[in-house]
DRENLUMBA-810859 format. One record per residue (C-alpha): residue number from 1; residue in three letters; x, y, z. Coordinates in steps of 0.02 Angstrom, whole numbers, plus 50000, padded with zeros to 5 digits. Example, Ala and Ser with C-alpha at 12.3 -4.5 7.8 and 13.67 -1.06 7.14 Angstrom:
DRENLUMBA-810859
1,ALA,50615,49775,50390
2,SER,50684,49947,50357
END
This chain:
DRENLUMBA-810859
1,UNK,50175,41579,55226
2,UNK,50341,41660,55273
3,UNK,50318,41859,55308
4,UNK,50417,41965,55209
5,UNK,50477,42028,55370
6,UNK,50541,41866,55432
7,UNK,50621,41853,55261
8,UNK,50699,42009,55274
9,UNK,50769,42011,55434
10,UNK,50841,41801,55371
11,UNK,50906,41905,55223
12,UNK,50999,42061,55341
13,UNK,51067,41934,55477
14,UNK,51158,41822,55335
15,UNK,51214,41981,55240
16,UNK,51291,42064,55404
17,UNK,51346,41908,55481
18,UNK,51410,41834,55307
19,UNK,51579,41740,55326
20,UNK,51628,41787,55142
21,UNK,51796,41805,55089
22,UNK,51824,41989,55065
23,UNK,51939,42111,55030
24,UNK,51991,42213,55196
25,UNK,51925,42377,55221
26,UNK,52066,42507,55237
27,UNK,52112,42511,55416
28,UNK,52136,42323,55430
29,UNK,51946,42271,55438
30,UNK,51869,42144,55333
31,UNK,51683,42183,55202
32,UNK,51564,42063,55156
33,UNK,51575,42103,54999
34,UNK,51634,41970,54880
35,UNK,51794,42026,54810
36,UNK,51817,42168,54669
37,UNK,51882,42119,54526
38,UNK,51832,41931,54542
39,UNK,51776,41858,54370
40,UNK,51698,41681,54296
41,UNK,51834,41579,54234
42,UNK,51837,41621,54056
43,UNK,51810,41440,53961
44,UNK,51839,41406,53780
45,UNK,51686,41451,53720
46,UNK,51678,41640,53819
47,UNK,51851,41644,53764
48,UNK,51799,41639,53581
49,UNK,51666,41746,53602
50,UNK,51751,41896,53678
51,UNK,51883,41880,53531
52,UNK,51755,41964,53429
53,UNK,51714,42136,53484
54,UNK,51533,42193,53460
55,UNK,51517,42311,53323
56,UNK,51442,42443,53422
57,UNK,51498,42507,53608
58,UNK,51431,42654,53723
59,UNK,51607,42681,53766
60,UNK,51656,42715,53554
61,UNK,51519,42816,53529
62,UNK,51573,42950,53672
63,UNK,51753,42949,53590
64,UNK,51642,43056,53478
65,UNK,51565,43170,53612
66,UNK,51663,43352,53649
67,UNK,51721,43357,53818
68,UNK,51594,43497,53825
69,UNK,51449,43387,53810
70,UNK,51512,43264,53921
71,UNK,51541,43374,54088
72,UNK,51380,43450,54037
73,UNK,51293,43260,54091
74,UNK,51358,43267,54236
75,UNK,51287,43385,54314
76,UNK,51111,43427,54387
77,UNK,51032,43569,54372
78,UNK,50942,43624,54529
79,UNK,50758,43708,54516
80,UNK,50605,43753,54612
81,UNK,50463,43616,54556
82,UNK,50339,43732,54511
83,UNK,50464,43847,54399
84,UNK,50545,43694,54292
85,UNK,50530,43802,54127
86,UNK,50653,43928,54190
87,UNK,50810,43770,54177
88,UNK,50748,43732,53991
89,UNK,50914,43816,53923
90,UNK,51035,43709,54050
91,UNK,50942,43561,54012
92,UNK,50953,43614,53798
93,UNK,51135,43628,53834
94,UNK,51144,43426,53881
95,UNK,51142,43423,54090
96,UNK,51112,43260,54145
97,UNK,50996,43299,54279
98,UNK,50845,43401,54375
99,UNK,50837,43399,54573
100,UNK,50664,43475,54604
101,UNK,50646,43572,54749
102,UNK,50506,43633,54855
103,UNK,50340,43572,54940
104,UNK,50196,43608,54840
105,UNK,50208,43525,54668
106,UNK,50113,43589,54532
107,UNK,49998,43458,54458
108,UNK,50070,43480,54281
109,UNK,50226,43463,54342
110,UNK,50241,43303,54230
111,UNK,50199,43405,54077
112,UNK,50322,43545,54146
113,UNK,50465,43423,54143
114,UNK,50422,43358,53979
115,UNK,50409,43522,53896
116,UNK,50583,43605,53983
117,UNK,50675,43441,53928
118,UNK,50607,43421,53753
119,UNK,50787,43514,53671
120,UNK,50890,43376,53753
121,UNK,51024,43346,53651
122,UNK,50995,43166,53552
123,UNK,50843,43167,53653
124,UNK,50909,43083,53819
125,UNK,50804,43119,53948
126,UNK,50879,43192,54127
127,UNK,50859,43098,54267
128,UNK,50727,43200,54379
129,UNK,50771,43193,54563
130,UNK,50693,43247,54711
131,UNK,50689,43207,54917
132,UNK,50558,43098,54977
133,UNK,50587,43014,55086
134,UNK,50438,43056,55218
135,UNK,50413,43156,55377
136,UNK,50499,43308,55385
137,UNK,50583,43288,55197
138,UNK,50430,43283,55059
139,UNK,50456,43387,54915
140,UNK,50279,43338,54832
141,UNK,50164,43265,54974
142,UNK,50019,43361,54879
143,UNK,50055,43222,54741
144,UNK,50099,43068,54812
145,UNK,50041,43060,54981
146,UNK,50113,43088,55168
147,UNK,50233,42967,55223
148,UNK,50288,42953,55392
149,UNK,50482,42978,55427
150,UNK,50594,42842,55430
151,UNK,50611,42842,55646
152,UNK,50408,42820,55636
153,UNK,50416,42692,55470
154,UNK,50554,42576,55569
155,UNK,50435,42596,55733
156,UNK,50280,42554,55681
157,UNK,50284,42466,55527
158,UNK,50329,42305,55452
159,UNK,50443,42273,55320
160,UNK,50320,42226,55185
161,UNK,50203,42391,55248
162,UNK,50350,42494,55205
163,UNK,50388,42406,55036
164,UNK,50196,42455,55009
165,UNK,50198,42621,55045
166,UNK,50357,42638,54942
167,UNK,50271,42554,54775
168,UNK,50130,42688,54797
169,UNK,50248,42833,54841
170,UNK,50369,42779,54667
171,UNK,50230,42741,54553
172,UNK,50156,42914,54582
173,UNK,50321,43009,54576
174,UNK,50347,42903,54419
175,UNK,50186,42962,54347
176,UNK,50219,43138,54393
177,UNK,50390,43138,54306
178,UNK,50515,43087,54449
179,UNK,50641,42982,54414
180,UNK,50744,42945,54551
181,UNK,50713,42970,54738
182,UNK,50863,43043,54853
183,UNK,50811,42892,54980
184,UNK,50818,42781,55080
185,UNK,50930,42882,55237
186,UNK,51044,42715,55298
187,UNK,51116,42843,55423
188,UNK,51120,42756,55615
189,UNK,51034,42916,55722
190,UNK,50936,42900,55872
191,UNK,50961,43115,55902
192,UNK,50825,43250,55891
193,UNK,50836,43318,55724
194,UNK,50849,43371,55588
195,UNK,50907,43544,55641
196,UNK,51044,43652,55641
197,UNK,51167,43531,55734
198,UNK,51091,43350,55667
199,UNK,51057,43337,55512
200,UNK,50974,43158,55517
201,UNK,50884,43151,55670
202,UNK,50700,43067,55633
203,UNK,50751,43061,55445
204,UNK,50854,42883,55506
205,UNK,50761,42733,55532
206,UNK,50834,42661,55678
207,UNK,51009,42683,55763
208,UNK,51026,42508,55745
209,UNK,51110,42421,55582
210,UNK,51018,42272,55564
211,UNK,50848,42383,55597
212,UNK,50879,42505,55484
213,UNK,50933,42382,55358
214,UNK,50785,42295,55365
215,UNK,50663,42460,55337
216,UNK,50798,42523,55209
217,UNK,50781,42368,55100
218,UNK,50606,42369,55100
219,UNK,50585,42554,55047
220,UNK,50721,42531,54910
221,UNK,50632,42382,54832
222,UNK,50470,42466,54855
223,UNK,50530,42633,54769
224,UNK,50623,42513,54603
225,UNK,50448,42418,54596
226,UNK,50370,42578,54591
227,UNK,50466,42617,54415
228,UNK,50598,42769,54523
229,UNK,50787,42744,54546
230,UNK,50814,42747,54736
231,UNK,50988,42815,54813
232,UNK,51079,42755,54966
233,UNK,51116,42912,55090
234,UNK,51235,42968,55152
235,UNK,51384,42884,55120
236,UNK,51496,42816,55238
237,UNK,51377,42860,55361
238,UNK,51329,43009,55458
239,UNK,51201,42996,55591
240,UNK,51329,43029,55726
241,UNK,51398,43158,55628
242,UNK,51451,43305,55757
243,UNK,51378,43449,55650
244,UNK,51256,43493,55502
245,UNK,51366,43482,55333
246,UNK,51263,43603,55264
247,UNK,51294,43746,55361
248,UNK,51490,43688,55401
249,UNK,51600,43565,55435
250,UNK,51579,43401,55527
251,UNK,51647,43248,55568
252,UNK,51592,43078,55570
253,UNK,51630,42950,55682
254,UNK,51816,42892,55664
255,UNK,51829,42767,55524
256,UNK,51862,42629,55647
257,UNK,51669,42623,55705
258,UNK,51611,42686,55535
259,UNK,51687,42504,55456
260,UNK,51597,42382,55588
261,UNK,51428,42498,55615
262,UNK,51380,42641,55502
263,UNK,51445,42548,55342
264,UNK,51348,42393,55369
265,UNK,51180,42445,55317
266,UNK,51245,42522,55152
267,UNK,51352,42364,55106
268,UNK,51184,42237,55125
269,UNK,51105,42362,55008
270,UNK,51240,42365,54891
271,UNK,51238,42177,54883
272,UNK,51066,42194,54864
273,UNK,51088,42267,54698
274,UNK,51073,42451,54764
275,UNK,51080,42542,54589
276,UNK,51159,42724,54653
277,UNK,51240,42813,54805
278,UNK,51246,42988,54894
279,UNK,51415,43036,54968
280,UNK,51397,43142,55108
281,UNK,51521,43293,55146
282,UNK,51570,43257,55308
283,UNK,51751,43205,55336
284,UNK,51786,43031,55428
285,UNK,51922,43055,55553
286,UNK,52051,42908,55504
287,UNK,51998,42889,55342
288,UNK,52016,43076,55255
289,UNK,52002,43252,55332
290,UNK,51903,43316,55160
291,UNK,51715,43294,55145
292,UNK,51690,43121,55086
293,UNK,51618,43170,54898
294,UNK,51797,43251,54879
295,UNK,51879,43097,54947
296,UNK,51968,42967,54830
297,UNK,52005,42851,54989
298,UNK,51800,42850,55027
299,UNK,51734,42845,54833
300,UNK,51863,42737,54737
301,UNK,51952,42650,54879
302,UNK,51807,42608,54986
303,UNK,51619,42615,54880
304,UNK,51701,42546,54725
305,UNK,51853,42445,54783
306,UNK,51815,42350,54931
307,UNK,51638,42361,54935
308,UNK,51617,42312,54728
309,UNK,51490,42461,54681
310,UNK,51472,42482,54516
311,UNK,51329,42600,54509
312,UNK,51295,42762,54498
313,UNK,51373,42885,54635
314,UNK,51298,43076,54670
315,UNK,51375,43180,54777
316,UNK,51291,43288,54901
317,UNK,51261,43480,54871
318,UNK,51437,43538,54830
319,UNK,51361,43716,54887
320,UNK,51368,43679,55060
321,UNK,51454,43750,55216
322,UNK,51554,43611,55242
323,UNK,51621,43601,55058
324,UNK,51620,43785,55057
325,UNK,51732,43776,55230
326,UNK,51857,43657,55144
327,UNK,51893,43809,55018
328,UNK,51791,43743,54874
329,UNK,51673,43826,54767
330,UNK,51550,43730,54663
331,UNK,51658,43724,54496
332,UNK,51817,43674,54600
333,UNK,51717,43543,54700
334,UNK,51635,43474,54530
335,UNK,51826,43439,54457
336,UNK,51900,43370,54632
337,UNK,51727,43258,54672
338,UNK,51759,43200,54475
339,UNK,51927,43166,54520
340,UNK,51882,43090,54661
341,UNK,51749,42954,54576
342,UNK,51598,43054,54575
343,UNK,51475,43028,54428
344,UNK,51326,43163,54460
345,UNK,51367,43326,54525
346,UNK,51234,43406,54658
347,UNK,51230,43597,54687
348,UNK,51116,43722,54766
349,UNK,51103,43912,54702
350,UNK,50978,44052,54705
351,UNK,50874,44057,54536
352,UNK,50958,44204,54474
353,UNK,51116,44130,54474
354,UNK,51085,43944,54418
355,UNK,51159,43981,54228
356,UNK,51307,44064,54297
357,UNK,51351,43922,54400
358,UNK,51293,43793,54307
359,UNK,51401,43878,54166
360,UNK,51554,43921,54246
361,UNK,51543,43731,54338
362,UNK,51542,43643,54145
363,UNK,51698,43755,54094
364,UNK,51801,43708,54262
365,UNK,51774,43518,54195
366,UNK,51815,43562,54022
367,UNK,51970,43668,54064
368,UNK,52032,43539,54189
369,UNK,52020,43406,54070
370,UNK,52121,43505,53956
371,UNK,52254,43529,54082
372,UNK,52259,43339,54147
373,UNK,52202,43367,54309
374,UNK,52052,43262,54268
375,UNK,52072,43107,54154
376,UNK,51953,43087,54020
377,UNK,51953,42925,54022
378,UNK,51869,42958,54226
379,UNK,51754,43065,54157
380,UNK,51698,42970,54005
381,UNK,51684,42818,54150
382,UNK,51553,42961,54252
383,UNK,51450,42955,54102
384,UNK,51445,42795,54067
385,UNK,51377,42759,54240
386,UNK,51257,42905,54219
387,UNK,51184,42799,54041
388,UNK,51173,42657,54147
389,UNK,51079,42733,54257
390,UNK,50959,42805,54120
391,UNK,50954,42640,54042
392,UNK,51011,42714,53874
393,UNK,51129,42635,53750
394,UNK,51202,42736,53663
395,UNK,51194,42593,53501
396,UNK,51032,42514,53528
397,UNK,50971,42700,53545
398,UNK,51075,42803,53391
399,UNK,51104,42957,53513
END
């Protein structure tokens, strides 16, 4: 029988070598994506269909929502894993999400969640994120096992090994409460790190595309299998990034390399039905001096334009150096990655100020609204991708 391996690596080659008409990349270069916006010919009998509107829609129902309780989804609350309890009142107050930080995770930490989300408001859950991805970033090896980092995973391991280890890792993040996993890294870096200069290093599986896409591919469809939501990182690419975004800025490589190397990887995985995206927040010279999760061009030009993502899209910590550098602070970078065509909000902060900032962060999106600066319609769109993500309905569910 055919090796998953073999299968894969059939699968990569035809996605990155795919002569399907797409639409151009900005810059002049071509995806191969099929194009955005292409529909099914309607025929008579979809026509008559769709001439009778269902009697219930996600998109009526938040009509009803304040703007209040919609900003309040898109953010995620940030929180030491063994300390969960202390977020209960952000999470009461309707955020959309929990990124779990630390390395030693309590072994109730399934009952912790449950317990500090219970006051959600019509009882939609969070999504609860953390990074595992293996090697040097586990947040809850005690739990689910060591995993080798990606450099080691693409090295010595074949596709369907990975895809194994990735059912086992998901199914026991799954059972511990996790959600989603920030992973797979589709970053291209052969370098040292991570450390102070590279922040990929090992954490990349390969510096080459169809490698990487391979091992990426496997771990995401292990991770879904294994009942979490996996996310693509870091988006456009930064494994040859010239500096650590979270202590400053940094550049990527110039958007003319990024669009025939770094990108590949994360369009085969979007046309492999990757279900949500980091953005990272290093600029990409030729394409936009901001950090990419502030960046129209990258988010609604590029991910959902050309490329035809229609999932979910995070950005990276809006608390770091390099969004900090650009003369952000978290609220402002919440409205302008918003703006931008951001869905979840990511921030850092020391526990004692987590309410303030989490607080002052949902009243910069309510007050901006207000003013116009952000649509509502954009961020009524953010959390309807958030639902999606959830797998609520809003109709089917009577939130």
């Amino acid at each position: 029988m055919t090796s998953l391996r073999a299968v894969l690596h059939i699968a990569v080659t035809a996605l990155l070598l795919s002569g399907c008409q797409a639409r151009p990349l900005p810059g002049g270069s071509s995806s191969n994506s099929q194009p955005p916006g292409s529909r099914t010919p309607i025929t008579a009998a979809s026509s008559a269909s769709s001439s009778s509107p269902p009697a219930c829609a996600d998109t009526g129902i938040l009509r009803t929502w304040s703007v209040r309780r919609l900003a309040e989804q898109t953010l995620v609350v940030p929180v030491a894993e063994d300390a969960v309890g202390s977020v209960a009142p952000e999470l009461t107050a309707g955020a959309g999400g929990l990124l779990l930080f630390g390395s030693q995770a309590p072994s109730g930490l399934a009952a912790d969640i449950t317990r500090a989300a219970a006051g959600e408001p019509g009882g939609i859950a969070p999504l609860v994120m953390t990074d595992e991805e293996g090697g040097s970033v586990q947040r809850m090896a005690n739990l689910v096992g060591s995993m080798p980092s990606a450099r080691q995973m693409a090295a010595t391991m074949t596709a369907a090994q990975i895809q194994r280890l990735a059912v086992q890792v998901g199914a026991r993040m799954r059972a511990n409460g996790i959600t989603m996993d920030l992973a797979p890294v589709l970053d291209l870096d052969a370098r040292a790190g991570p450390n102070d200069t590279d922040a990929i290093g090992s954490r990349s599986f390969s510096p080459s595309t169809a490698v990487t896409t391979s091992a990426a591919l496997a771990f995401l469809s292990g991770l879904q299998r294994g009942g979490v939501i996996p996310v693509l990182k870091h988006f456009p690419g930064i494994g040859a990034a010239n500096g650590n975004t979270d202590l400053g800025p940094a550049a990527g490589p110039n958007w003319s390399t990024v669009k025939t190397r770094d990108l590949l990887p994360f369009q085969a995985a979007i046309r492999a039905g990757a279900p949500a995206v980091m953005i990272s927040n290093a600029s990409v010279p030729g394409l936009t001096d901001e950090p990419a999760g502030l960046s129209r061009t990258v988010i609604t030009s590029v991910l959902r334009t050309t490329l035809g993502f229609t999932g979910l899209v995070l950005t990276d910590s809006l608390s770091a150096g390099a969004v900090r550098a650009a003369g952000y602070d978290v609220p402002q970078a919440a409205v302008a990655a918003l703006t931008a065509g951001a869905d979840m909000l990511l921030f850092t902060a020391d526990p004692s100020r987590t309410a303030t900032v989490t607080a002052r962060t949902t009243q910069a999106i309510v007050a901006a609204v207000g003013t116009g600066a952000l649509p509502m319609s954009r961020l009524a769109n953010a959390v309807l991708h958030i639902l999606a993500a959830k797998n609520v309905s809003l109709c089917r569910g009577g939130f």
